[in-house]
Every structure is written in C-alpha cells, then in structure tokens.
Backbone as CSV, one residue per row, in Angstrom:
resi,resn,N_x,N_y,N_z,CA_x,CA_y,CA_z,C_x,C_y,C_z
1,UNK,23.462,-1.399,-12.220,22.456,-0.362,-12.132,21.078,-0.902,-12.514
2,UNK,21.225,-1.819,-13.292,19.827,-2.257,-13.898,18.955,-3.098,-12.608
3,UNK,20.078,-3.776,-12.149,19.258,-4.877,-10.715,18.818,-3.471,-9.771
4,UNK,19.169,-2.688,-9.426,18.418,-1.248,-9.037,17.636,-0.756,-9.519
5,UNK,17.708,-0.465,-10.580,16.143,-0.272,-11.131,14.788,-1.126,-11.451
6,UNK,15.787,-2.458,-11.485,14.278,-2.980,-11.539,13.993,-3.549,-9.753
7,UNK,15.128,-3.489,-8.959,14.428,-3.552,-7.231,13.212,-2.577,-7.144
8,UNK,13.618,-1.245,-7.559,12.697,-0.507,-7.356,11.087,-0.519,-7.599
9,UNK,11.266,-1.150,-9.054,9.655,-0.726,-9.995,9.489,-1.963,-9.300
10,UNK,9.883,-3.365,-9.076,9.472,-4.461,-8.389,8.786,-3.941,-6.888
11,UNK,10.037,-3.266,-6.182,9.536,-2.602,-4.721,7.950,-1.790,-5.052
12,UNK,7.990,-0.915,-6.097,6.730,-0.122,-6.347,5.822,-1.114,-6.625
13,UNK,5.984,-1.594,-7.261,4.668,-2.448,-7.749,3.807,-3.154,-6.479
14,UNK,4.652,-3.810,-6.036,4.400,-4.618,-4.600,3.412,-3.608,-4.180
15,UNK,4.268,-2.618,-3.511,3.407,-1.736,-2.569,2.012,-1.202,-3.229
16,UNK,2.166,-1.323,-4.324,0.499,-0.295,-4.586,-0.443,-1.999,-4.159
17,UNK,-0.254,-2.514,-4.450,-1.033,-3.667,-4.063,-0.947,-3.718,-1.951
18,UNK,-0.290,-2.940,-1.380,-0.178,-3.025,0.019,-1.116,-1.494,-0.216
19,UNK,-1.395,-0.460,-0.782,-2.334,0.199,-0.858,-3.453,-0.172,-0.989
20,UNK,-4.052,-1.636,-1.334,-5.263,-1.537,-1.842,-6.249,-1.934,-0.310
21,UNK,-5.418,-2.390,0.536,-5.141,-2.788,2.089,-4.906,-1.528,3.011
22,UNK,-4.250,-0.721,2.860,-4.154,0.511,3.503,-4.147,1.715,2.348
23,UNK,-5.262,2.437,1.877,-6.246,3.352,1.509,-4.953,4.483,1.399
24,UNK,-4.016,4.863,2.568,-3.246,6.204,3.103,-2.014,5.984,1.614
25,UNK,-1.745,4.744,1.464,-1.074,4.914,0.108,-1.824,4.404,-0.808
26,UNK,-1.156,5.629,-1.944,-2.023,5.663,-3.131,-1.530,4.611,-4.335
27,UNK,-2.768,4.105,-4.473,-2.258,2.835,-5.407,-2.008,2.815,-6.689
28,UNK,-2.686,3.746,-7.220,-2.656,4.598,-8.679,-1.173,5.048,-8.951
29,UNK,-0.856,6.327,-7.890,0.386,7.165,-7.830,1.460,6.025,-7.733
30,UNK,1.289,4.806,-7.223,2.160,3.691,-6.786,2.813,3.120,-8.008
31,UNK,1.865,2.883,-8.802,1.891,2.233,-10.310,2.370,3.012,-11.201
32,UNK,2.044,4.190,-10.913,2.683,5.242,-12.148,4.350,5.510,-11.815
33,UNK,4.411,5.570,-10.586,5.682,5.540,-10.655,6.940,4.955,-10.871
34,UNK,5.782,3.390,-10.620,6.497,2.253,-10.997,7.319,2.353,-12.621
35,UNK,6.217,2.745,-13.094,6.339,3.077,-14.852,7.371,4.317,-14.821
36,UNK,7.640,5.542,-14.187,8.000,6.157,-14.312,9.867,5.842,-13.854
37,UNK,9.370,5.225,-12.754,11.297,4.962,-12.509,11.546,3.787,-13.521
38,UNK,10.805,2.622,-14.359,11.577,2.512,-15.510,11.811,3.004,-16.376
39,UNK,11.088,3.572,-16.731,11.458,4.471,-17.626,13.051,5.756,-17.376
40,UNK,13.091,6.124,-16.418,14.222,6.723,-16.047,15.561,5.736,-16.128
41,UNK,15.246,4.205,-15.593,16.803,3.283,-15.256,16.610,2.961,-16.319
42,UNK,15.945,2.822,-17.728,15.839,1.718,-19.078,15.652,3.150,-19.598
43,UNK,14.502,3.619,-19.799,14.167,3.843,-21.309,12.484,4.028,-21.031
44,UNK,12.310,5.416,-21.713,10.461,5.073,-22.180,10.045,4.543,-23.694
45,UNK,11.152,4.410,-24.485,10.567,4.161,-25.645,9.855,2.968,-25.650
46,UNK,9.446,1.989,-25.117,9.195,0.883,-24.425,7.466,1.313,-24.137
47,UNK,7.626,2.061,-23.198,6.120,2.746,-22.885,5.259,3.847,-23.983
48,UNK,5.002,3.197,-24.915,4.597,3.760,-26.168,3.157,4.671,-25.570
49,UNK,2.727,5.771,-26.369,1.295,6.420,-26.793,-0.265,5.151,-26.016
50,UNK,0.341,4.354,-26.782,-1.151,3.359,-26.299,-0.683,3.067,-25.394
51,UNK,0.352,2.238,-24.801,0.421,2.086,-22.956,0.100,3.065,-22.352
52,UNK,0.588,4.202,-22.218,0.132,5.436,-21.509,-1.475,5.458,-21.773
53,UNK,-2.129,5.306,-22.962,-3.812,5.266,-22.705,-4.931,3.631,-21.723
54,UNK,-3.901,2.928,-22.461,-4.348,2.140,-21.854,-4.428,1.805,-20.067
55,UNK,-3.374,2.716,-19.576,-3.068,3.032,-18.808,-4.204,3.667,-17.586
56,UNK,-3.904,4.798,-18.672,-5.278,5.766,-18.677,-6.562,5.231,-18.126
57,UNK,-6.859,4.551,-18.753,-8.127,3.635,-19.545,-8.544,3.191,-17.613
58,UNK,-7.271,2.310,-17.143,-7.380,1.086,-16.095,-7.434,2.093,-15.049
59,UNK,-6.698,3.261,-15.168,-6.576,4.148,-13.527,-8.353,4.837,-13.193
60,UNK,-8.523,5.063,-14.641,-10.013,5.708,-13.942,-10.805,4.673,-13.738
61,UNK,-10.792,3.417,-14.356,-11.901,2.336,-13.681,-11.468,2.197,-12.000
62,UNK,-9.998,2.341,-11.550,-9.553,2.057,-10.314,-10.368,2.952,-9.191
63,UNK,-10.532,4.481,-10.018,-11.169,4.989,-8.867,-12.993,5.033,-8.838
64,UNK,-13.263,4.242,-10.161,-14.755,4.283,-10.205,-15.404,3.161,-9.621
65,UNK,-13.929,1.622,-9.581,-14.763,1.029,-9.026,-14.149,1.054,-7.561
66,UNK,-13.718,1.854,-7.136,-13.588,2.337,-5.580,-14.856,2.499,-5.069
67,UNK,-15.079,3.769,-5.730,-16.263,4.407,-5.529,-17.820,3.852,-5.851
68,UNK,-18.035,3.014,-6.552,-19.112,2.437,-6.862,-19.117,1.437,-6.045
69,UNK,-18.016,0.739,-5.485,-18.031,-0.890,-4.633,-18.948,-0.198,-3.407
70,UNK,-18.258,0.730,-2.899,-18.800,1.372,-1.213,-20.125,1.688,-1.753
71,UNK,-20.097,2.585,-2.583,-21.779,3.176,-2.432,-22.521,2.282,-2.842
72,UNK,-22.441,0.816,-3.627,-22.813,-0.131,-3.953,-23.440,-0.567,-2.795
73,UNK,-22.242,-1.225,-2.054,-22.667,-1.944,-0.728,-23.544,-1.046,0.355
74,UNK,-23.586,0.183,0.397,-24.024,0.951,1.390,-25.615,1.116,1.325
75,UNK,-25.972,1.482,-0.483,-26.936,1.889,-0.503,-27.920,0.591,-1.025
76,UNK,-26.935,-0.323,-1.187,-27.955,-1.582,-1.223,-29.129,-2.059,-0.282
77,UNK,-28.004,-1.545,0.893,-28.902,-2.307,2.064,-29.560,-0.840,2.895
78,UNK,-29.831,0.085,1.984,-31.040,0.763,2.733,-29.918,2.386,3.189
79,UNK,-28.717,2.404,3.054,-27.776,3.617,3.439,-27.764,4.572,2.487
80,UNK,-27.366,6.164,2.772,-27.460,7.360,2.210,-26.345,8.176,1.784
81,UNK,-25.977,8.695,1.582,-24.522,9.193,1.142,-23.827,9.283,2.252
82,UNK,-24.243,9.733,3.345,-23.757,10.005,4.879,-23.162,8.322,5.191
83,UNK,-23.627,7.554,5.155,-23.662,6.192,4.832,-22.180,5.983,3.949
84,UNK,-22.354,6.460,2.619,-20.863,6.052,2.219,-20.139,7.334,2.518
85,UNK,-20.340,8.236,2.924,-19.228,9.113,3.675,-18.515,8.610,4.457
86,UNK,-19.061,8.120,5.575,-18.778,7.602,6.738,-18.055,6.571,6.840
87,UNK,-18.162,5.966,5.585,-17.643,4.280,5.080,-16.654,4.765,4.999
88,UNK,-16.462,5.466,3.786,-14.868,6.434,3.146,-13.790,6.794,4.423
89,UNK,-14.668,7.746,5.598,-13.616,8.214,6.165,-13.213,7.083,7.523
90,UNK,-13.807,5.846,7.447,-13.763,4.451,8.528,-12.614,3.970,7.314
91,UNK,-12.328,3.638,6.048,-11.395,2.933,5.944,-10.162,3.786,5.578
92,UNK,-10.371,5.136,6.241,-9.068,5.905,5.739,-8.269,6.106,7.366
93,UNK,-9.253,5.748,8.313,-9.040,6.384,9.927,-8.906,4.951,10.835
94,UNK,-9.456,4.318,9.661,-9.955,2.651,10.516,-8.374,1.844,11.202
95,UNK,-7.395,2.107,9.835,-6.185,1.531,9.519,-5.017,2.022,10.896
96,UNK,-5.553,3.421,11.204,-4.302,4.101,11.665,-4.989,3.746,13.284
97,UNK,-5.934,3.610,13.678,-7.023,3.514,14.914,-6.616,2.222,15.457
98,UNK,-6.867,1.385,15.022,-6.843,-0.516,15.191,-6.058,-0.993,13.822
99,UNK,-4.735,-0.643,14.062,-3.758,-1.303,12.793,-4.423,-2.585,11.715
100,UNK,-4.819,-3.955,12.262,-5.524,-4.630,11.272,-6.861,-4.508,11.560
101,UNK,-7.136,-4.063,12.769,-8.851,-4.563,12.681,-9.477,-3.440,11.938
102,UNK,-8.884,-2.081,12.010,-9.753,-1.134,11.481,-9.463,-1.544,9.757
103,UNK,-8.941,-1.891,9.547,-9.286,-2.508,8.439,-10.580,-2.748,7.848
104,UNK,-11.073,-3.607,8.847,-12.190,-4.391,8.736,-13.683,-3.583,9.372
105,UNK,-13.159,-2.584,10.413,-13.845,-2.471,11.601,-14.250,-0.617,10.827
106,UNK,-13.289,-0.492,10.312,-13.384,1.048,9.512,-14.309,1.481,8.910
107,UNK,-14.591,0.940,7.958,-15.729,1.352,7.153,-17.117,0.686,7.538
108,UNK,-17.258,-0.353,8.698,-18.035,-0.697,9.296,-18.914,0.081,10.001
109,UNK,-17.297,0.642,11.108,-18.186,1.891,11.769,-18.382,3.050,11.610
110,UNK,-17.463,3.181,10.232,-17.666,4.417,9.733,-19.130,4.986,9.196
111,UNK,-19.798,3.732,8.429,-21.049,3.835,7.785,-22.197,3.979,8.703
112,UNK,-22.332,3.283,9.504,-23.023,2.941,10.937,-22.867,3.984,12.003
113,UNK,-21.976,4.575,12.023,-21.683,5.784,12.817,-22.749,7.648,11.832
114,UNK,-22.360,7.344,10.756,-22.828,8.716,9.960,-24.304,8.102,10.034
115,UNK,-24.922,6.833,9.758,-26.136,6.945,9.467,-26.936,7.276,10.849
116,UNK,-26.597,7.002,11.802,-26.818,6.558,13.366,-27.132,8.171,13.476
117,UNK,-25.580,9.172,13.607,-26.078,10.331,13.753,-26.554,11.890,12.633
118,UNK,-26.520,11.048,10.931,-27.051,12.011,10.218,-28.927,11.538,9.866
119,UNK,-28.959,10.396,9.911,-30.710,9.924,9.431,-31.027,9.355,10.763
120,UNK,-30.215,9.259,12.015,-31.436,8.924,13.475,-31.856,7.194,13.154
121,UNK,-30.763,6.623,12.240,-31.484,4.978,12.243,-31.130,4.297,13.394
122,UNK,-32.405,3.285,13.627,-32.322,2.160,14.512,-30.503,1.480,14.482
123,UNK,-30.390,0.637,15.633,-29.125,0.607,15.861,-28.898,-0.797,14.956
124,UNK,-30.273,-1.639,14.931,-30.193,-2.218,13.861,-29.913,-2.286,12.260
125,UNK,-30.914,-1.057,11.797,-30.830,-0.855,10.239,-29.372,-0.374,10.174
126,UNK,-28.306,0.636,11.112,-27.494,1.274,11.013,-26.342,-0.055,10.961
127,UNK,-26.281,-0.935,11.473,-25.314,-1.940,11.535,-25.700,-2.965,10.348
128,UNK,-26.528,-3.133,9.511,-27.137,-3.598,8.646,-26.132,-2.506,7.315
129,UNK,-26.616,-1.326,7.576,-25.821,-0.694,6.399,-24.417,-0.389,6.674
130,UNK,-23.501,-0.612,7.718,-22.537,-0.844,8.502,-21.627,-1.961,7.406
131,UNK,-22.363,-3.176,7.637,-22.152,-4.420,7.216,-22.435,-4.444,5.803
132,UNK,-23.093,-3.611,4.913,-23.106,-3.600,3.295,-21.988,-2.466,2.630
133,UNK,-21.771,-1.499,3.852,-19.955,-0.796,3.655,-18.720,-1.498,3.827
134,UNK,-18.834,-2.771,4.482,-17.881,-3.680,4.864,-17.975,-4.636,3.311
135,UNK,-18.811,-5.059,3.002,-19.249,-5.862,1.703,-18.508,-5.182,0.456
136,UNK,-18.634,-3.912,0.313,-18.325,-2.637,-0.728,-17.042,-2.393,-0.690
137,UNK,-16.276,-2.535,0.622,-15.027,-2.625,0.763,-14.480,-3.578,-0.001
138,UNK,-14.469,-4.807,0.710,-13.901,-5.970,-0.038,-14.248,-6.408,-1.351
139,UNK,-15.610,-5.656,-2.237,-15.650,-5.906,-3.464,-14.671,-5.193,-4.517
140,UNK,-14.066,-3.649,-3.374,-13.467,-2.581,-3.939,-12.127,-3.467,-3.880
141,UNK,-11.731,-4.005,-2.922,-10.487,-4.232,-3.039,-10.167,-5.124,-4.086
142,UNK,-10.890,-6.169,-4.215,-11.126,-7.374,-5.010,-10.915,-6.885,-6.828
143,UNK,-11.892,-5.934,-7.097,-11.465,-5.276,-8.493,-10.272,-4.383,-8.258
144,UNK,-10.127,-3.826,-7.304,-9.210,-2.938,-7.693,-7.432,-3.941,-7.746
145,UNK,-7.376,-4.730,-7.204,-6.523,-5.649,-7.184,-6.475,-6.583,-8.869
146,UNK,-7.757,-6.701,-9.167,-7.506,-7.366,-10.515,-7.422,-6.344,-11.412
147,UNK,-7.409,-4.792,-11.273,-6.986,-3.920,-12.196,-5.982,-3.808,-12.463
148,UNK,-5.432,-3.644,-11.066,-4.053,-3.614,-11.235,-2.930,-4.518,-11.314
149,UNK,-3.831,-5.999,-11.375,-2.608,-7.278,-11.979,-2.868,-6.980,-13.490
150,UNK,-3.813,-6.206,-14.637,-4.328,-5.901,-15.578,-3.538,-5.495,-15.846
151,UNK,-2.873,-4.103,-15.242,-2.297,-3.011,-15.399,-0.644,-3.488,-15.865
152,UNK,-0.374,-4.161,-14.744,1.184,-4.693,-14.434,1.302,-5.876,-15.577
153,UNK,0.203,-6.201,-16.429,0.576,-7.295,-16.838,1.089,-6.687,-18.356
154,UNK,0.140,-5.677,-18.559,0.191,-4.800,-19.597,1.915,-4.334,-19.662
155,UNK,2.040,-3.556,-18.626,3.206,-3.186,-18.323,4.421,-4.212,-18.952
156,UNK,4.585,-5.097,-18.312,5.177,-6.816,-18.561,4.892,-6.456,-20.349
157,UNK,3.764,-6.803,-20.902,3.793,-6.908,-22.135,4.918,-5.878,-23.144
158,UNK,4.689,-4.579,-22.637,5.411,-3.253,-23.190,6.747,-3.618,-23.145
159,UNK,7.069,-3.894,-22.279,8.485,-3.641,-21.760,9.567,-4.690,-21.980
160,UNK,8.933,-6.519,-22.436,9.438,-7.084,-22.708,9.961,-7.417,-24.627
C-alpha cells in the first residue's frame, strides 16, 4: 500500500510542475494534494502547524509572482491592463488552440490582440508589448517552478 501512495504524491508532484506549462491545471491545488494524499496513505503528524504555514507562505508568492511576471513584462514595454488581460486569457486558450505553439504563441497574441483592439496601437508597439507578455510568461514560469522545487523540498524535509 505504501508503494501506492507514494506513486501517487510522486504522480502529483510531477504534474503540478506539467501545470506550470499548461495554466488549465492548477499547480497550487496539484501540490496540496500531493500533501494531502500523504497524509491519508502515512500520516499527517509529519505535516506539522509550520509546514502547513510555510506552505502557506510559498502558495501565495506562486500566485503573486504569476501575476506580477505578466504585468511585469507587459507594462514594461509600454502595455495596459487590456495588455495583461489579453496575455492571461492567450496562455489559458493558447494551449488548447495550437497544443505546443500556443504555448508560446498565447500570451503573445493574447497581449497584442487586446492592445490592438482596446488602445488602437500601431501593429508595431502592439507586437512589441505582445513580445514583453511572452517575456512575463517565461519569467512566471521560471519562479513559479523554483517555488515549487522550494515547496517539495520542504515537503522532503517534513516527512523524512
């Protein structure tokens, strides 16, 4: 039973890191559950008061530096909230549209698309802030990936 439970939190873990790549799963909910089905096949006494904060602590940086990477990159280079709107809903639509390219191509044209038809920008400046939602992406993924080797390592620490 135990090689089952830990397939699982192993299987979970994996995948929130395949969330940080496809947006549609949640990478947060991924991790917690991870914690949560050991705790069900072992034991929570293991997952003490301070893991659960510390916990805490890493999930809200996950979604701040989500959110700060895009509007980072967007409004660096001259973009408006419509700008990281547009970013947001390109890497949530990008994935399911063009399996790997919207990946890439998502929040590209997502940003470039809202600024184009909410502020009327040149097709230039609009692909300019296009390309600083693409930047914001991969900075998002980049922390949010070292949060969550943070997270898991923590985890590792508790539990061993």
């Amino acid at each position: 039973m135990s090689i089952i439970g830990w397939a699982l939190v192993v299987l979970l873990l994996i995948l929130s890191f395949v969330g940080i790549v496809y947006p549609i799963i949640p990478s947060a909910v991924v991790l917690i559950a991870a914690y949560v089905v050991y705790g069900l096949f072992f034991s929570f006494d293991a997952l003490t008061w301070t893991f659960w904060v510390w916990q805490g602590i890493l999930l809200a940086l996950l979604f701040v530096a989500d959110y700060v990477a895009t509007a980072l990159g967007v409004t660096r280079l001259g973009g408006s909230n419509a700008g990281v709107w547009g970013s947001t809903v390109g890497i949530l639509v990008g994935p399911f549209v063009l399996p790997f390219a919207g990946l890439i191509l998502g929040p590209f044209l997502g940003a470039m698309i809202a600024e184009l038809i909410v502020h009327k920008r040149s097709l230039k400046d609009a692909a300019k802030i296009g390309f600083g939602s693409f930047l914001g992406f991969l900075g998002s993924s980049v922390t949010k990936a070292l949060l969550q080797v943070v997270m898991i390592v923590i985890f590792f620490v508790y539990v061993s």
